[in-house]
N, C-alpha and C positions, 0 to 999 in steps of 0.2 A: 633826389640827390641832396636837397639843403635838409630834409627830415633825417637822413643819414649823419651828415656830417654834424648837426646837431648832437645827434646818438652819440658820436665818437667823441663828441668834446668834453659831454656830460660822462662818460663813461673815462677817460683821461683824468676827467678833475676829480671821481670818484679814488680809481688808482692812487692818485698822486694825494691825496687827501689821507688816505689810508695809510699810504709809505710814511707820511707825517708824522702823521701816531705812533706807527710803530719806532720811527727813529727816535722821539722822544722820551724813551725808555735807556738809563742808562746801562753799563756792561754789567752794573752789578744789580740793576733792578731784573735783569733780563734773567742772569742766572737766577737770582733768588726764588723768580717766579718757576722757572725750571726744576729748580730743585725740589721745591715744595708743593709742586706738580707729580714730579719722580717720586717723591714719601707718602701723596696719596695715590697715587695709581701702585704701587708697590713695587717699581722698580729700582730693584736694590742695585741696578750694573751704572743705571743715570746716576742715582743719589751716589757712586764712590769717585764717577768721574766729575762730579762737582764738587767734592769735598776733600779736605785737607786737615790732617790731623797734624799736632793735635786739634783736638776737637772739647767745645762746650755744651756739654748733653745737660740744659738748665744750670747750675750750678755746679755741674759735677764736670771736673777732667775726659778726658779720654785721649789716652796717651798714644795707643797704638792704633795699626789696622785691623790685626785681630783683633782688639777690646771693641772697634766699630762692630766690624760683624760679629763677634759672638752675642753682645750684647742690645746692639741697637738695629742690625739689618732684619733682625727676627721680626721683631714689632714692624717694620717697614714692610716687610713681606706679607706682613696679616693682612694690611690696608689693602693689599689685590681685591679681596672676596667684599671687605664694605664699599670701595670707590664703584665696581662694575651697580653697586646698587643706587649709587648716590645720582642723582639728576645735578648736575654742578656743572652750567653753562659758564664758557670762557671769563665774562663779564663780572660773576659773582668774588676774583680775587682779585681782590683791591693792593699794589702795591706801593711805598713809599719810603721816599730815602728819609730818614732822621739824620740830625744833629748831634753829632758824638756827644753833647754837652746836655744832652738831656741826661733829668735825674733819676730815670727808673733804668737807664742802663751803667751806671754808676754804683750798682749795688756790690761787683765783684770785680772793679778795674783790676786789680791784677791778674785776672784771671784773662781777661781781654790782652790784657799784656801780652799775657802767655802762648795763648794761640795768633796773637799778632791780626786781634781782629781793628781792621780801622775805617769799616763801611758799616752801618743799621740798616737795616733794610724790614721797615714793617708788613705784615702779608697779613690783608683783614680778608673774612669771610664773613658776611651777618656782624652780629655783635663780637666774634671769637677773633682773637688775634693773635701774633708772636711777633717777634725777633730775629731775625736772622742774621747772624753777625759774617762780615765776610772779609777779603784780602782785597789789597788795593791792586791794580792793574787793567789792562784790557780784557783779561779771561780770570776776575776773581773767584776765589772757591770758596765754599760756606765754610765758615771753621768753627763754626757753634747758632744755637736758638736758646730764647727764653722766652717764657707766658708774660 
């Protein structure tokens, strides 16, 4: 009986330990990580319900939804056939909220403007990283990435 009730406590503060972490993630780290989840696994129906155009594809506009998919869901859809090969445990995608005021996202403010990005959201893998710029709210959408 006391060996049991033990089990249950350690396994409650395990639970509850875990819910921690996960709440500690905010609405926009959450998406970010979803979405750039969705770009490597090649799911182009995730990545349109996370994103809102216009959109910042690097430096470049992207005004509509047809210019997302004609242009950008192609390349998203290739990622299918590299991710089912890639070994890339949960742990390996580091995310992190930046400060609007940093200086390497300052390179095209207007264009930030433009898409009405006003969350950063870095996503490292290894040494590889990006940007993910996104909309403020409880259900933000990505509205551009830069390297």
């Amino acid at each position: 009986m006391k060996r049991t009730c033990l089990l249950l406590c350690g396994l409650l503060i395990l639970a509850l330990c875990g819910a921690a972490r996960a709440g500690e993630e905010s609405p926009a780290e959450k998406n970010a990580r979803e979405w750039f989840l969705a770009v490597l696994k090649g799911d182009t129906a995730k990545v349109a319900r996370l994103t809102r155009v216009p959109f910042a594809a690097g430096d470049k506009p992207v005004h509509t939804v047809q210019l997302m998919e004609e242009y950008l869901f192609p390349y998203i859809a290739d990622n299918k056939r590299k991710f089912a090969q890639m070994d890339l445990p949960p742990d390996a995608i580091k995310v992190r909220k930046l400060d609007k005021a940093q200086e390497r996202l300052h390179r095209r403010p207007q264009l930030h403007e433009y898409v009405a990005a006003s969350q950063f959201i870095e996503i490292t893998i290894g040494k590889d990283s990006c940007v993910l710029m996104l909309t403020r709210g409880n259900n933000p959408k990505v509205v551009g990435f830069s390297k």
